[in-house]
Structure formats: C-alpha cells, structure tokens
ZADRENLO-919412 format. One line per field, with one value per residue (C-alpha): residue number from 1; x, y, z. Coordinates in steps of 0.25 Angstrom, whole numbers, plus 5000, padded with zeros to 4 digits. Layout:
% ZADRENLO-919412
n	(NUM,...)
xx	(X,...)
yy	(Y,...)
zz	(Z,...)
END
This chain:
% ZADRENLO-919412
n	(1,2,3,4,5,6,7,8,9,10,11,12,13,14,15,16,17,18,19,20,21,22,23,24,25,26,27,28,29,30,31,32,33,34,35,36,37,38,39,40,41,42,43,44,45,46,47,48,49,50,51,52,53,54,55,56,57,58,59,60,61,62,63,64,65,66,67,68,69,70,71,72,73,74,75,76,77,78,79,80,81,82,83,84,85,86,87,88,89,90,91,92,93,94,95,96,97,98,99,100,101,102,103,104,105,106,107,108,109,110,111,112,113,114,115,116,117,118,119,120,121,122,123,124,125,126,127,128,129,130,131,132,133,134,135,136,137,138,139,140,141,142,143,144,145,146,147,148,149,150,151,152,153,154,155,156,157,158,159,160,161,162,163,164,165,166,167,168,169,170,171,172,173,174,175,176,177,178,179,180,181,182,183,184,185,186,187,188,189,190,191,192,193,194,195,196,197,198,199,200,201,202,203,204,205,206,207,208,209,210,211,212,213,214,215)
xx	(5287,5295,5304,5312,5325,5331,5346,5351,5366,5357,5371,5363,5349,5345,5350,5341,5330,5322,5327,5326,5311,5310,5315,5307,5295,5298,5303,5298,5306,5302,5317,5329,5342,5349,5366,5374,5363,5372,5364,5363,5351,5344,5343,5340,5326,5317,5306,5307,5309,5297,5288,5293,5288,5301,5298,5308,5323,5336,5347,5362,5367,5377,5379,5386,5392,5384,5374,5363,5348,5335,5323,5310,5296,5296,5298,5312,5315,5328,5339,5352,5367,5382,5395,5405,5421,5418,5413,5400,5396,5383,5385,5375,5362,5352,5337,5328,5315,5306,5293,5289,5292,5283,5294,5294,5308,5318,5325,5338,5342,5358,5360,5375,5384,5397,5410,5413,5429,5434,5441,5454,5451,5465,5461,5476,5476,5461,5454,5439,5442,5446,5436,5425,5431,5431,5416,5412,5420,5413,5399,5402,5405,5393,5385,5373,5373,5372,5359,5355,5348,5340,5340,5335,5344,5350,5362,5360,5368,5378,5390,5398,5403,5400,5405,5398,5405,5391,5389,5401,5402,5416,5419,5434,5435,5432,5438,5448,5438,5430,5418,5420,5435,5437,5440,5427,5420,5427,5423,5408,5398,5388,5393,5389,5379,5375,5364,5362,5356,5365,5361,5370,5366,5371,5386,5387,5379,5365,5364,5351,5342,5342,5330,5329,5319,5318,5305)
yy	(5124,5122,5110,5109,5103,5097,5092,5085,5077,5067,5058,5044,5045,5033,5036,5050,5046,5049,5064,5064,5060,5072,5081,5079,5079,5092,5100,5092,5094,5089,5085,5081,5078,5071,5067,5058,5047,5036,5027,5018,5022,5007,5009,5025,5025,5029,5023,5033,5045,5039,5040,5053,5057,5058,5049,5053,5049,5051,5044,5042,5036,5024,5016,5024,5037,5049,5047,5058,5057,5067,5063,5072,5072,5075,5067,5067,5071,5067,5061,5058,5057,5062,5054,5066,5062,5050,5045,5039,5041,5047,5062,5067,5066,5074,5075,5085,5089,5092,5089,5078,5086,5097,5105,5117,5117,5107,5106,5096,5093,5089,5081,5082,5076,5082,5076,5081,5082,5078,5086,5092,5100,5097,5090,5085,5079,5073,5067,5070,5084,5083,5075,5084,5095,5086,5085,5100,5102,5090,5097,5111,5106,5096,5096,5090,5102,5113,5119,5116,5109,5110,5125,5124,5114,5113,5106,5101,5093,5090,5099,5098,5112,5125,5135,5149,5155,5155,5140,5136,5142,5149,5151,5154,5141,5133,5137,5125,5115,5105,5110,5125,5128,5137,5125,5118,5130,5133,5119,5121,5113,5122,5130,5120,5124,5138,5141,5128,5130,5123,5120,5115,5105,5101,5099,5089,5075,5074,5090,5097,5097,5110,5112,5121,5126,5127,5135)
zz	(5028,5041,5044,5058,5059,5071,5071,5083,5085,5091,5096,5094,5091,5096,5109,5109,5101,5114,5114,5098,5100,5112,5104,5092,5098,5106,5093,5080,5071,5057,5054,5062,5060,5068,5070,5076,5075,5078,5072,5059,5049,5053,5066,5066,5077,5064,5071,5083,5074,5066,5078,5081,5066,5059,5049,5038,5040,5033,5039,5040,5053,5058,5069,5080,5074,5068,5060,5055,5052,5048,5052,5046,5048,5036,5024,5016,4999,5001,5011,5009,5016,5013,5016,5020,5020,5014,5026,5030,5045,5043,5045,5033,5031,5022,5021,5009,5014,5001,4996,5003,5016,5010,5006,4995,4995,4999,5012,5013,5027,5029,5042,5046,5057,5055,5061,5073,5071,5083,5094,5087,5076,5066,5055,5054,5067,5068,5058,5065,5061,5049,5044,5049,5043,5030,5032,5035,5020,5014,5018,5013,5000,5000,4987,4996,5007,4996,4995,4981,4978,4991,4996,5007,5015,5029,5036,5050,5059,5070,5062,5072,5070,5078,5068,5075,5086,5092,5091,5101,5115,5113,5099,5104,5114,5103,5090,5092,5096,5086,5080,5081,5073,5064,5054,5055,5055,5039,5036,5042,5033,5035,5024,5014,5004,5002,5009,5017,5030,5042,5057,5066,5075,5090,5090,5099,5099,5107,5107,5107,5094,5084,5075,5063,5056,5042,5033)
END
C-alpha cells in the first residue's frame, strides 16, 4: 500500500489554513504533519481539516509558540507525545498507522519541531543553543524513536538543522552559523534508531511543503 506524507513548518496554522487547504487539495496527501501550529489543541481548525477529508488527528499544540499536529485520511492505532528536557512546549508528536489504516505492517509517524538555538552557537554563552543541543541528544537516545517495535517508522519535521553540505548554499560560509555546525550536525537526531527513516522538513517557518512516499 502506498501512503504520502507531507510536512510543512506551517508558522500559524490558522493563519494559513487557506494555503494548507490549496495545497492539499492540489497534492492529497493522505497524512500531514505539520510544525509551529501556534495553536492550543481546543481551538485547532478540526472542522476545516474535516471538510478537507483529514478526519483523523493527533495533536500537541499551545497558545502562541510551536506546537505540532498529524492529520490523516486515514485512521490512527495509536498517538502519543514526548516532553524532551523536561519541558512541555509541544515539539513531539507521534502517530502509528496499522490495521485500521489497512496496513500489513506498522508505520509510526514522529512529528518533530526542533529548537531552533538561537544565533550564537556557544552553548556557554547562550542558553537557546544549548538546550537544542540537549534536545538533538535526548532524541538519539529516545527509546520511542528506535524501530522496534515498529519497523517501519519515519521522523519528519522542522529539525532545524542542515547537516549536508548540499543542503545549505555554502557549506564553508556557514559552518559557524546556527543550524549547519559541525556540533549540531554530531548531535543530529536523525541518527536515532537504527534504521529509522528521517525527512527533513523546510527550515524556516511558512516554507514550501515536502511530501514523501512510503510503500
């Protein structure tokens, strides 16, 4: 069977729900993640994403500040969320898609909104940085983002860091700036899990949409 999967740092979704609802219709994708929602859980648009046809929501948003959400077309087995650094602002959220979805095999969907860190990047002198560097650690280890006992899952998000040479314009221009140092890259969360897929959503808020495909 397959699923698409779009993410999107959607930077308020009730102020793009207009574009959220050109783009689905245009690309329908059967799930979508979105980050930065902005947006407490009660007052999330469900009604509009309902009408659209994702019917099926899992949820972790605040008033104001960051906030993540998957909404399917497909029904969920399972959701649930994960508090990093001891800190509840709404940067995880997780979603399985199993039998009820039709599925053979298991897919579990991680939602991430990684701290962005600021614009120094000294952990001794600013505390934004270190505590996203806290976060990317905290994810490698993660029990919850290994693949067992899912083996099929896939980490999607704003990450908030670029750790290719070919994902920034000059690799050597910006090996001191925030998102794309060599220090970051060590603690990338990506590399949590053996054999968890990762797809790295638009860096910065109210970027284009990525889809991915999964079979």
């Amino acid at each position: 069977m397959r699923i698409s999967i779009a993410t999107w740092n959607i930077n308020s979704v009730r102020l793009r729900i207009d574009q959220v609802a050109r783009f689905v219709k245009a690309f329908r994708p059967d799930v979508l993640c979105l980050q930065e929602t902005k947006c407490p859980d009660q007052k999330f648009p469900l009604k509009r994403f309902a009408r659209l046809g994702y019917v099926h929501s899992a949820l972790n948003g605040q008033k104001g500040y960051h906030g993540v959400a998957v909404l399917s077309r497909l029904p969920f087995d399972q959701t649930s969320m994960r508090i990093f650094c001891e800190r509840s602002d709404c940067r995880h959220i997780a979603a399985v898609l199993g039998e009820r979805a039709g599925l053979r095999d298991p897919l579990a969907i991680h939602n991430f909104y990684v701290p962005a860190g600021g614009d120094e990047p000294d952990p001794g002198i600013n505390a934004k940085f270190a505590h996203k560097l806290a976060f990317l650690d905290e994810m490698r280890v993660c029990a919850e983002l290994a693949a067992a006992p899912h083996p099929r899952a896939i980490l999607v998000g704003d990450l908030n860091v670029a750790p290719l040479e070919h994902d920034v314009w000059s690799h050597k221009r910006l090996l001191d700036v925030v998102s794309h140092t060599p220090i970051e890259i060590r603690h990338d969360g990506r590399q949590a899990g053996a054999g968890l897929a990762a797809a790295l959503g638009p860096r910065s808020g109210g970027g284009d949409a990525r889809v991915v495909i999964v079979i």
